[in-house]
C-alpha angles and dihedrals in degrees: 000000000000126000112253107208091321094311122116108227114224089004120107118274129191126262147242121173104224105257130216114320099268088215100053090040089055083043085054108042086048095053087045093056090047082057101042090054097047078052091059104054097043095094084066089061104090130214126000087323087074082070097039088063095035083066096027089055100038095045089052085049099063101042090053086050096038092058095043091038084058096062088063104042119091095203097107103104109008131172134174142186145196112224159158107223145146116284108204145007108267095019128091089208116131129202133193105227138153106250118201136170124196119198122206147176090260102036143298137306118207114187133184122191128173137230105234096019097218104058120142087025085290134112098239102210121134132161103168109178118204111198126196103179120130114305090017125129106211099172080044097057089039085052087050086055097053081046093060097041096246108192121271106261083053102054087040098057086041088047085063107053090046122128093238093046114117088228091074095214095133102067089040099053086035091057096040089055100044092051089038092054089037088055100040088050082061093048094054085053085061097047094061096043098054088047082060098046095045087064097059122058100266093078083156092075088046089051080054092043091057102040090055087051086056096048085049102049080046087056099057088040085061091042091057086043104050096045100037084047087096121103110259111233107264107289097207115174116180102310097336131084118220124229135198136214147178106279140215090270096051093045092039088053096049086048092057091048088049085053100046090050098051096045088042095049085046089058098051092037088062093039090065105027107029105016089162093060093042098056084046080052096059089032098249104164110253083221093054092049096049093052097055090047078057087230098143137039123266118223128206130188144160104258078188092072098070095049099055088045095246121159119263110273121192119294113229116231119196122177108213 
């Protein structure tokens, strides 16, 4: 055997269960100070309206980190298995472990864990991730596998999502993901546009603008499904079949356009058949409004001449 830069291949390695995604983790902690300091300034907001932005801002804050947070989850598609299945190339040992894979817009997840974990006199406890997004070398990564000796279930779900595997999966998958997260990125766009629109006083053009985020995040989630929608090779490890399913991420995702197209119908709705209840919605002051509509009578007068003790004079009344 020959060192591979410094790693022993088919000998035990040690071994390091994948942690937390670092970018939906950043995605999260951002989003959650965003949060935390409107949080802080909410006791400065007087009267009901203090409750009406506490739901109006949070509720625009998950949908803006639902739709980012998306693009780094791998529970899109997941699927995962009990078995009793070989362990390593060149060795007739058997463990029983629980097998997943996790596909994701940006590639696959494939975990094995052990139960118990310590079997072999090894912690069996693998999450080995294979990315095809732009830039990314997936046979090389799965080269790189075969390289380090993962065990066997691992290198036989990645060997099926490979570019070169007869089941095609990986160009499928590959292509679902490239036009979902496209079409999610647009809809981000939307999203902060319609938070900027709902603060002026055309909210009709914010209701538009979300409900075009929510067509749009509908639209990824159609484009997953239509693709996806065809049946995965048989996924057979030791005496079990793996199956896969919609995950947290896809029905999370169809949840958030749901909500964005019903807020953003409900704004339009008011606008054109209650505009008064709307503007008391956001929050628009009923006076303001009035007077740009030039309904009622502006009055000017000289607040110095009470001061220097002048006589009234005429006040001068415009009507604008």
């Amino acid at each position: 055997m020959t060192l591979w830069n410094g790693v022993l291949p088919f000998y035990p390695q040690s071994r390091h269960a994948a942690g937390f995604s670092v970018p939906l983790l950043i995605v999260i902690l951002v989003f959650l100070a965003l949060a935390a300091s409107f949080l802080l300034i909410l006791p400065g907001i007087r009267g009901h309206s203090r409750w009406f932005w506490l739901v109006r801002v949070l509720l625009s804050l998950f949908i803006g980190a639902e739709i980012v947070a998306v693009h780094f989850s791998a529970e899109w598609f997941v699927g995962r298995v009990n078995t009793n299945t070989s362990y390593k190339a060149f060795s007739a040992a058997r463990i029983r472990a629980r097998v997943g894979v996790l596909v994701g817009l940006e590639g696959i997840n494939i975990t094995l864990t052990g139960t118990p974990v310590l079997q072999l006199n090894e912690t069996i406890d693998y999450n080995e991730q294979f990315t095809w997004r732009l830039k990314e070398n997936f046979a090389g990564e799965y080269a790189n596998a075969l390289e380090k000796g993962l065990p066997d279930p691992v290198l036989y779900l990645a060997e099926k999502f490979t570019p070169s595997s007869p089941c095609g999966l990986y160009h499928k998958y590959h292509l679902a993901g490239h036009y979902a997260s496209a079409l999610l990125w647009v809809a981000f766009c939307f999203w902060l546009l319609s938070n900027v629109l709902l603060s002026t006083p055309a909210p009709l053009y914010g209701g538009l603008a979300l409900l075009t985020t929510g067509a749009f995040v509908l639209l990824a989630i159609f484009s997953w499904a239509s693709i996806s929608t065809v049946p995965l090779c048989p996924l057979r490890l030791g005496s079990s079949a793996l199956t896969t399913q919609y995950g947290t991420a896809f029905w999370v995702t169809l949840a958030t356009g749901i909500l964005c197209l019903f807020l953003g119908g409900a704004v339009v709705s008011l606008h054109y058949v209650w505009p008064s209840a709307l503007r008391t919605l956001l929050d628009q002051s009923a006076e303001d409004c009035s007077q740009a509509r030039g309904g009622s009578p502006l009055i000017l007068g000289d607040p110095l001449q009470k001061q220097a003790g002048l006589p009234d004079l005429k006040y001068i009344t415009t009507n604008l």
